[in-house]
C-alpha positions as semicolon CSV with decimal commas, in nm:
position;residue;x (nm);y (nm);z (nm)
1;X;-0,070;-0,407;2,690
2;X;-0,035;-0,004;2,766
3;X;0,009;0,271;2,529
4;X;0,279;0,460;2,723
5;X;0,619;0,557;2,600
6;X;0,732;0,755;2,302
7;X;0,780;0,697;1,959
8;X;1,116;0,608;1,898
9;X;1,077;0,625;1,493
10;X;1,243;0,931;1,330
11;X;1,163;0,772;1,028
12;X;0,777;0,825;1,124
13;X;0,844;1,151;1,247
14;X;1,011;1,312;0,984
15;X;0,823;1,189;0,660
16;X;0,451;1,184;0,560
17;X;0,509;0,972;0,258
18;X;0,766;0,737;0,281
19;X;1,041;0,610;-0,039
20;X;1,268;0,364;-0,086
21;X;1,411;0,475;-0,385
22;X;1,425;0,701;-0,719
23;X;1,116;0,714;-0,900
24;X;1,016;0,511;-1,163
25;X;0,842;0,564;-1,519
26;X;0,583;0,259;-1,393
27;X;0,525;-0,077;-1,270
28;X;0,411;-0,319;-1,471
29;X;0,085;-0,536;-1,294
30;X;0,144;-0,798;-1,502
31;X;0,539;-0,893;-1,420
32;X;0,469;-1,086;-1,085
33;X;0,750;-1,330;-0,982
34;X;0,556;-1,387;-0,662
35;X;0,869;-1,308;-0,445
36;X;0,906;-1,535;-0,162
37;X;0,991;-1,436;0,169
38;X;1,330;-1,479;0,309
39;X;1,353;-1,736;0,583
40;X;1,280;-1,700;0,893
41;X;1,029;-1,419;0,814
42;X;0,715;-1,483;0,974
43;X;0,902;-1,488;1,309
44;X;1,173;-1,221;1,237
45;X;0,833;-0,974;1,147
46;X;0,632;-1,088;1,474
47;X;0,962;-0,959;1,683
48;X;1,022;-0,678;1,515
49;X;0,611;-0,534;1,514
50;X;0,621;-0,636;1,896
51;X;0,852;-0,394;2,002
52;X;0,719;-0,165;1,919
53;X;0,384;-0,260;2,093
54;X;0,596;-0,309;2,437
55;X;0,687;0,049;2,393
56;X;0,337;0,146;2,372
57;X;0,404;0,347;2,055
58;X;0,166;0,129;1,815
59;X;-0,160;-0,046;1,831
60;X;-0,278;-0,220;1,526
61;X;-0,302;-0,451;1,272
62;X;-0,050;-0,545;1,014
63;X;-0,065;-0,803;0,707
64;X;0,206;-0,941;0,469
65;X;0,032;-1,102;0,144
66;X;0,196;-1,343;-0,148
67;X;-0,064;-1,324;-0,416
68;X;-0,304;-1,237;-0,191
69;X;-0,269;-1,488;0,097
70;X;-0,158;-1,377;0,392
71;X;0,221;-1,467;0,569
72;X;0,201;-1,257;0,842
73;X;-0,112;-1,153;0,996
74;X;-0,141;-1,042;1,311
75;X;-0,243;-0,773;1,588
76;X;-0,093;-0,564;1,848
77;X;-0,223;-0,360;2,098
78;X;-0,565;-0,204;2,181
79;X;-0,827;-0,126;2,019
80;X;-0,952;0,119;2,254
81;X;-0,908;0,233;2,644
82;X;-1,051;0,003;2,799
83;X;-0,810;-0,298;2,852
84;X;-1,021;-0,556;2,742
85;X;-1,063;-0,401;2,451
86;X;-0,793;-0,530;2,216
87;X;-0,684;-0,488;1,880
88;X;-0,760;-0,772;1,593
89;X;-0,680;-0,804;1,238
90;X;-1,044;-0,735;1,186
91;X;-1,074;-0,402;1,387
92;X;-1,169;-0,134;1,137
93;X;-0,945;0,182;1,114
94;X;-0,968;0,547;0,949
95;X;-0,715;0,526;0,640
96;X;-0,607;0,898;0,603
97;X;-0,422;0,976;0,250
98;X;-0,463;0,609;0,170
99;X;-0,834;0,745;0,056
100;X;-0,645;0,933;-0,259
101;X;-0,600;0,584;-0,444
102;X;-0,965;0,556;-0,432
103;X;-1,050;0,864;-0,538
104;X;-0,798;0,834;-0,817
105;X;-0,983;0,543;-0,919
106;X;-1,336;0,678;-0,915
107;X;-1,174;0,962;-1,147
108;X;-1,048;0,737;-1,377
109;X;-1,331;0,465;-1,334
110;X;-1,515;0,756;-1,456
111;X;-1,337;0,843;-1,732
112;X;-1,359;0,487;-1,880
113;X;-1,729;0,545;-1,867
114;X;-1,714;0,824;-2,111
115;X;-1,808;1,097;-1,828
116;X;-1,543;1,311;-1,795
117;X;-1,166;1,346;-1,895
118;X;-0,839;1,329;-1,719
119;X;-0,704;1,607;-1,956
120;X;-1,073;1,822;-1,838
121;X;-1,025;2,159;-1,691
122;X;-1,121;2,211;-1,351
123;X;-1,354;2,513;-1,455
124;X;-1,573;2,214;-1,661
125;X;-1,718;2,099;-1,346
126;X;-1,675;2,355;-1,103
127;X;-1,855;2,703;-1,230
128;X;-1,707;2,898;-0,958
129;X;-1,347;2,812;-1,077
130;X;-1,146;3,153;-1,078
131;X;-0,927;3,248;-1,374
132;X;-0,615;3,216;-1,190
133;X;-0,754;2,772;-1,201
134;X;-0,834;2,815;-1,601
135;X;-0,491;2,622;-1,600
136;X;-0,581;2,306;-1,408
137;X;-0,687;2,028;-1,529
138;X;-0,814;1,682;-1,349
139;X;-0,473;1,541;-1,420
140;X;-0,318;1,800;-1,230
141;X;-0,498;1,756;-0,923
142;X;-0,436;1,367;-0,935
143;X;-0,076;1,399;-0,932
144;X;-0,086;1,712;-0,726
145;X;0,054;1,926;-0,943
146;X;-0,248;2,188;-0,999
147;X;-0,088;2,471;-0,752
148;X;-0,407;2,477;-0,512
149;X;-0,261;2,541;-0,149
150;X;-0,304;2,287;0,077
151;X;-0,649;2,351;0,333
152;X;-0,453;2,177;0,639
153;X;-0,255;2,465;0,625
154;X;-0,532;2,749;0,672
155;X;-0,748;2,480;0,853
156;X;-0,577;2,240;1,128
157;X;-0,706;1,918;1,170
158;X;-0,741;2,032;1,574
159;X;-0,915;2,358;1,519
160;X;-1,303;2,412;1,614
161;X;-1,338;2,479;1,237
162;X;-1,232;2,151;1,204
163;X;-1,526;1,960;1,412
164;X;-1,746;2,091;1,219
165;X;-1,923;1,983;0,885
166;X;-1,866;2,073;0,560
167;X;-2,044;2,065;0,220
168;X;-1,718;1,997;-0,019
169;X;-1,785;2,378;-0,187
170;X;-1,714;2,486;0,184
171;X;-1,399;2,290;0,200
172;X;-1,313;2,462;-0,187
173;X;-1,373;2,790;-0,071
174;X;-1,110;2,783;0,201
175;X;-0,825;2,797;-0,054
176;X;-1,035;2,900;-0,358
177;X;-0,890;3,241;-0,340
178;X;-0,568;3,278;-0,272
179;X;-0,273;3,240;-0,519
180;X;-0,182;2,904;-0,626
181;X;0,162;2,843;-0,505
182;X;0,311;2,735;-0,904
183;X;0,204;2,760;-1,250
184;X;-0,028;2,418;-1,305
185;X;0,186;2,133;-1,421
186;X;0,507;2,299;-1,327
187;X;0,594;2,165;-1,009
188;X;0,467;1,923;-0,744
189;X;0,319;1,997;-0,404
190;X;0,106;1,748;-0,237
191;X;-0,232;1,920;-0,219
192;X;-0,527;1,783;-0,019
193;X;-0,739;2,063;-0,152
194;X;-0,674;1,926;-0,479
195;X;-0,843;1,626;-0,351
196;X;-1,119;1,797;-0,236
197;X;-1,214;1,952;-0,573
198;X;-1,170;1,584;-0,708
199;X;-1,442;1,454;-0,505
200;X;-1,663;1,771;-0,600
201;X;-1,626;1,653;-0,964
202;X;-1,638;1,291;-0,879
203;X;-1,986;1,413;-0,765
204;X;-2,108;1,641;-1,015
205;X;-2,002;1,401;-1,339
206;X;-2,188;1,078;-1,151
207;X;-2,495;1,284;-1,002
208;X;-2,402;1,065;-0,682
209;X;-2,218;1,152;-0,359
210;X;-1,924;1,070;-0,296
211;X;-1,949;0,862;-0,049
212;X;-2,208;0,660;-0,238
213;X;-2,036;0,634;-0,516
214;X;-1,690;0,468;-0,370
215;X;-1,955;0,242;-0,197
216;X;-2,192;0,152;-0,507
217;X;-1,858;0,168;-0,769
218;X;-1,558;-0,023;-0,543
219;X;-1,653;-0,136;-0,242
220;X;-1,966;-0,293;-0,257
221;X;-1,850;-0,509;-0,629
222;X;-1,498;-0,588;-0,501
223;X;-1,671;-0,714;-0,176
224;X;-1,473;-0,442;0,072
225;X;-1,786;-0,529;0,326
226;X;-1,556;-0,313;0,652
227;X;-1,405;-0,026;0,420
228;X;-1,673;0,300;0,356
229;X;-1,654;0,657;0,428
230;X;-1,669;0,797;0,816
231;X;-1,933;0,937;0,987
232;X;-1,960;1,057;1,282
233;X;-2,370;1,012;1,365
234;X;-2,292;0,639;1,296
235;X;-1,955;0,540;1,334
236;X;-1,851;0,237;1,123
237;X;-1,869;-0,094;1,350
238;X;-1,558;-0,234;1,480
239;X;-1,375;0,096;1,434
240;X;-1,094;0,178;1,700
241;X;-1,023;0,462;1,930
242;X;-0,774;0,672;1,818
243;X;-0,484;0,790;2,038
244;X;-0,289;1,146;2,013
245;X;0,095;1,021;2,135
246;X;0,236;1,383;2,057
247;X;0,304;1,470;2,406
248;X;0,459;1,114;2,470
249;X;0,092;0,976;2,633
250;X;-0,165;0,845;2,507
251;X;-0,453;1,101;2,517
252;X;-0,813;1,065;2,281
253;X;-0,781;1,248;1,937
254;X;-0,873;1,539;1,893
255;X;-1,225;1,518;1,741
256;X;-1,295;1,601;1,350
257;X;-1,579;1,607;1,133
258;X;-1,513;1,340;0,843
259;X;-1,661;1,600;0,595
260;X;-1,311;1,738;0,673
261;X;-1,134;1,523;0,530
262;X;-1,349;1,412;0,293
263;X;-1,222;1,307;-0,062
264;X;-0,831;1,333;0,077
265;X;-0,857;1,118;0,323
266;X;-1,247;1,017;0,528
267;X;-1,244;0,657;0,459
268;X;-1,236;0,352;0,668
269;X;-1,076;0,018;0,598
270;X;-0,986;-0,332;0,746
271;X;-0,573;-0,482;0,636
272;X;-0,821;-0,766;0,478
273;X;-1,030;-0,541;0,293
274;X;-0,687;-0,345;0,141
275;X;-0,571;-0,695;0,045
276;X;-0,887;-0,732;-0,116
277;X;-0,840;-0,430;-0,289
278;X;-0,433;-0,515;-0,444
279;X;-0,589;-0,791;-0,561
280;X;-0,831;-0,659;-0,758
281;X;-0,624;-0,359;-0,854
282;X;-0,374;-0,618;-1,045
283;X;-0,668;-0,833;-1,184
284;X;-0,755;-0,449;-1,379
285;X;-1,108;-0,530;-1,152
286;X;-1,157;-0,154;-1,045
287;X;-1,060;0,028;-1,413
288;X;-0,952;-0,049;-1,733
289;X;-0,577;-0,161;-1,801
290;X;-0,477;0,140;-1,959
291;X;-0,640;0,334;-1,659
292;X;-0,474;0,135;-1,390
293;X;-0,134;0,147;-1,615
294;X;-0,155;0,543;-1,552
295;X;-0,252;0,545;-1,226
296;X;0,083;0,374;-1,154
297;X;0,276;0,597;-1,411
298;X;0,487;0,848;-1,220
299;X;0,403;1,222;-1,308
300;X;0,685;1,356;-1,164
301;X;0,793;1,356;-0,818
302;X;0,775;0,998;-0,789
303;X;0,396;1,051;-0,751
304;X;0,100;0,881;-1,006
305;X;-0,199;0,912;-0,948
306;X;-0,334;0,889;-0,527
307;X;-0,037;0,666;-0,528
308;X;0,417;0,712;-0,500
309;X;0,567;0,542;-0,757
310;X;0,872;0,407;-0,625
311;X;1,190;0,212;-0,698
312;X;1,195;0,012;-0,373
313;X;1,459;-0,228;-0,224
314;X;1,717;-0,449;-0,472
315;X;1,531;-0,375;-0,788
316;X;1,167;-0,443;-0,634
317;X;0,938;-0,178;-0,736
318;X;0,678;-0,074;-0,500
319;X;0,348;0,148;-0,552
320;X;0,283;0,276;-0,192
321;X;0,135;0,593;-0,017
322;X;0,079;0,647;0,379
323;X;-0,209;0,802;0,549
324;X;-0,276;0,993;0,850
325;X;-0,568;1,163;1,045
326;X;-0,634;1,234;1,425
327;X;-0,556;0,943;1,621
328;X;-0,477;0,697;1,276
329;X;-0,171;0,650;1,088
330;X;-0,149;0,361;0,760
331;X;0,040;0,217;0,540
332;X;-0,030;0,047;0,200
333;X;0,279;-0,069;-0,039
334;X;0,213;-0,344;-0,327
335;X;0,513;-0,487;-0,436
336;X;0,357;-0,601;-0,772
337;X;0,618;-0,741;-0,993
338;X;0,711;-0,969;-0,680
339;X;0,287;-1,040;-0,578
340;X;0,361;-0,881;-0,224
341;X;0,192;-0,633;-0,036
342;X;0,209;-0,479;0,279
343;X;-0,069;-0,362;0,485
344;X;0,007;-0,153;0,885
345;X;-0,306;0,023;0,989
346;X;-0,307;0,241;1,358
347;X;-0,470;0,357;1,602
348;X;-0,212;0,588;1,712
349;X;-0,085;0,941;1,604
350;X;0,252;1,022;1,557
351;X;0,344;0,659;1,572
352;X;0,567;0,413;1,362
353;X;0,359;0,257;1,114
354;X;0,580;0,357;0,855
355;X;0,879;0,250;1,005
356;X;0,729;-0,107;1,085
357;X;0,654;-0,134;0,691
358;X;0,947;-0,004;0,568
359;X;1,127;-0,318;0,857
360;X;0,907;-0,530;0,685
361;X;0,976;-0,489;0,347
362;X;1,349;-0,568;0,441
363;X;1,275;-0,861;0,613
364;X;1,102;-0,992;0,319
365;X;1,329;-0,950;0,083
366;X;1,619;-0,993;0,274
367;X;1,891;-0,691;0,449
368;X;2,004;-0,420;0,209
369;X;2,373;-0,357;0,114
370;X;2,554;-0,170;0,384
371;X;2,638;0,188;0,260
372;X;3,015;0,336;0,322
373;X;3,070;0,468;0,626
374;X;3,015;0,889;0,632
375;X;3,285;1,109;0,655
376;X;3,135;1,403;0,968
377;X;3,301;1,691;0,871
378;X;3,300;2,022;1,112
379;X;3,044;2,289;1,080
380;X;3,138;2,640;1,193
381;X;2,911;2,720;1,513
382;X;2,760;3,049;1,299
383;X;2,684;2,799;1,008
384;X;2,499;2,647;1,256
385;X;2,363;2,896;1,442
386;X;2,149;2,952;1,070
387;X;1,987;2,603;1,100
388;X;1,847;2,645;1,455
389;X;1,485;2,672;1,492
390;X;1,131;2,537;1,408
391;X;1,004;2,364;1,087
392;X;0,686;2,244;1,045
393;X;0,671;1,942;0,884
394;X;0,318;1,868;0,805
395;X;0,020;2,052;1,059
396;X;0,033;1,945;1,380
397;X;0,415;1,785;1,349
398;X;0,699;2,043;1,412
399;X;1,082;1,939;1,383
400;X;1,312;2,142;1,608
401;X;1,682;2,199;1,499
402;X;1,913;2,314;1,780
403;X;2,312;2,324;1,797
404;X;2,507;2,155;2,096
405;X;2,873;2,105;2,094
406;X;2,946;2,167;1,726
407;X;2,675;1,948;1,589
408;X;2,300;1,966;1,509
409;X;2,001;1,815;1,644
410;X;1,680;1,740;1,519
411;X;1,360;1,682;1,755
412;X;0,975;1,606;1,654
413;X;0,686;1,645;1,785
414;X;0,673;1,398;2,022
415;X;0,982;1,222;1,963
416;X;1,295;1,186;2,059
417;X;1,599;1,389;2,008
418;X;1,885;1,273;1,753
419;X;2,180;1,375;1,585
420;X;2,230;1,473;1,239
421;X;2,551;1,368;1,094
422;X;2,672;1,717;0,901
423;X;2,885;1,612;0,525
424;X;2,927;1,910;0,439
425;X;2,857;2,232;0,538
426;X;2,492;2,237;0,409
427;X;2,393;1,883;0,388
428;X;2,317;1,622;0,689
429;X;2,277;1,320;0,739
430;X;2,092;1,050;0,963
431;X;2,181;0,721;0,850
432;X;1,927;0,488;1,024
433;X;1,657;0,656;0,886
434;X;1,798;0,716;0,543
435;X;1,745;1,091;0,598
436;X;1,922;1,377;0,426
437;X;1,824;1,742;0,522
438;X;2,027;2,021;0,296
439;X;1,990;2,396;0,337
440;X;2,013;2,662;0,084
441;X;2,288;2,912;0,079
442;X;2,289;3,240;0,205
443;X;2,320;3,477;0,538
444;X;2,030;3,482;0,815
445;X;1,824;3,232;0,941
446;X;1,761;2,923;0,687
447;X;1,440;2,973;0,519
448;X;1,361;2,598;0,500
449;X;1,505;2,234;0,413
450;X;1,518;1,997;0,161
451;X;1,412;1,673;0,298
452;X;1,486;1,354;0,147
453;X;1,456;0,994;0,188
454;X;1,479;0,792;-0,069
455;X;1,214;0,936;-0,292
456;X;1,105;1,243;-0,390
457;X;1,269;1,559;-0,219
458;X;1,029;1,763;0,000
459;X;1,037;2,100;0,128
460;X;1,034;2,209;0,471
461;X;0,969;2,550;0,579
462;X;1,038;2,748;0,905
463;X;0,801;2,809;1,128
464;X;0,723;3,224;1,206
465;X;0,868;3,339;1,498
């Protein structure tokens, strides 16, 4: 089965971590109604994953659990070039941003052991802190509200800089410097740099690596025998070929070191393995209830700590977070008041792995309400004329506005074009997706956007000319 096509998601396109819902205080681990599935799910999920592998826009593996046994568990796609090489639920993928629960956990696994504090400043355990960091503590950078730009930004994942290695004080110093972008604890701005100085002090406070100490401390215990972190001298067996699809074609990723990455997002895992891991996550196996309970505890944003805290579909809370790297795309959402959890791991970039999930979660618990029908109202063509342009939406993924016949359109990298559905003269719409973008007032070209669906607003900014 080919790789060709296009991604046909918007939903993919437009959002790096996907919501359902307003944000919650928390979600309780110990509420589980073990939800079943609605009927007919098993077969209504096969159809729905497939076609999007007869499009050739994902290759993968996806898994529905009840309590930890699987529902739906199956594989689409390939696992590499070569035809005969095809994907399996076993085939071993890179996890992206999923890595941030773990590191969250090692924080606070930590932090149960007496060897550091949530509430520690930065400067504690990392002497070359400037003054302008005196502010930001651990907690900050958990919940990614410390200020610390984000590296991607000043550092593409596609750059030379990028294939080569790293010591984590090298990955520090590429932001160390510059202004933080908000008072610490003010705001929220997801910040993989933040990250980055988490694994630094994950280091320093256990006198291990990192990467030996998410192996000796969770992996290893809970029995995760395909998840670890990357390398790129010995590439974890089973792992996949990742695909670039923003051009439309399949092409090899562009390569990275995984001391790139690092502590924000260079681990592997299996779906199995993540199962594995929600199960031992609401057994309070990895940290200590009260730990776990603030992991899960939304600090604002609808973000704990490496995880969104979200209100998902008909009064089912979810905990969730996405992940993405060259050539790999995931997504992890536990359900844990109804013992469900959903598990889509990729092995192509953009591509709709959050879209499948987010199908998936409907099908499980059954078709949401249909909203009233919007009103389209009529934009004046200079209005417009302000929205036009280029927005990046996270590096590497650019959304283009243009105006045709009265109305705006938005177009990602790699994507498709659609229309957005203008309610008023600053705020659009694009139903399918549950996508609103709203502009600021004002003369000239639109700075940015607000982006929002379903959680936790986002800003998007305009690309320099």
């Amino acid at each position: 089965m080919g790789m060709r096509g296009r991604i046909g998601s918007a939903l993919a396109a437009l959002v790096v971590l996907a919501g359902a819902g307003p944000a919650l205080a928390q979600v309780s681990a110990g509420a589980s109604t073990s939800t079943a599935p609605a009927a007919g799910f098993v077969e209504q999920a096969r159809a729905a994953v497939q076609r999007y592998a007869d499009a050739g826009t994902f290759s993968g593996a996806v898994l529905v659990t009840r309590d930890g046994k699987p529902v739906f568990r199956e594989a689409f796609g390939l696992g590499g070039r070569a035809p005969d090489v095809k994907a399996s639920a076993d085939t071993v993928y890179y996890i992206g941003s999923l890595t941030k629960q773990f590191t969250a956990a090692a924080v606070l696994q930590l932090a149960d052991a007496g060897k550091l504090s949530v509430d520690d400043p930065v400067s504690k355990y990392y002497a070359k802190a400037p003054a302008a960091w005196s502010k930001i503590t651990i907690k900050h950078l958990l919940s990614h509200r410390g200020g610390i730009p984000d590296w991607p930004k000043f550092l593409p994942l596609v750059s030379v800089e990028a294939t080569k290695d790293h010591t984590p004080e090298q990955l520090i110093e590429v932001t160390r410097d510059m202004p933080l972008e908000f008072e610490p604890g003010t705001k929220y701005a997801y910040s993989n740099s933040g990250y980055a100085v988490l694994g630094y002090i994950i280091e320093k406070a256990s006198g291990q690596s990192y990467a030996d100490y998410v192996q000796g401390h969770i992996f290893t215990p809970l029995g995760m025998t395909h998840s670890g972190y990357g390398s790129n001298a010995k590439p974890p067996k089973g792992l996949a070929e990742g695909f670039d699809m923003s051009t439309g074609a399949p092409k090899d990723a562009a390569p990275i070191s995984m001391t790139v990455p690092y502590a924000a997002g260079a681990l592997y895992s299996t779906v199995d393995d993540m199962s594995v891991w929600d199960r031992a996550l609401s057994a309070d196996k990895v940290m200590s209830k009260a730990s776990r309970e603030q992991m899960e505890t939304n600090q604002g944003a609808a973000y704990g700590f490496g995880v969104q805290v979200i209100a998902g579909p008909k009064g089912h809370p979810s905990i969730r977070h996405s992940g993405a790297m060259n050539g790999f795309e995931g997504c992890f959402y536990r359900f844990v008041q109804d013992g469900m959890t959903i598990v889509v791991l990729g092995n192509t970039r953009p591509g709709p792995v959050t879209q499948i999930a987010e199908e998936l979660m409907w099908l499980y618990f059954g078709p949401p309400a249909l909203p009233p029908p919007l009103v389209e109202v009529q934009v004046k063509s200079d209005v417009l004329a302000r929205y036009a342009g280029v927005y990046e939406l996270q590096p590497g993924v650019d959304v283009t506005l243009s105006v045709k016949d009265g109305r705006l359109y938005s177009q990602a990298t790699g994507q498709p074009r659609f229309t957005l559905i203008a309610v008023s003269d600053r705020e659009f719409r694009f139903p399918p997706a549950n996508i609103k973008a709203e502009f600021p007032p004002g003369d000239g070209p639109a700075p940015g956007f607000t982006l929002t669906q379903g959680g936790a607003p986002r800003e998007v900014k305009r690309k320099a000319n």
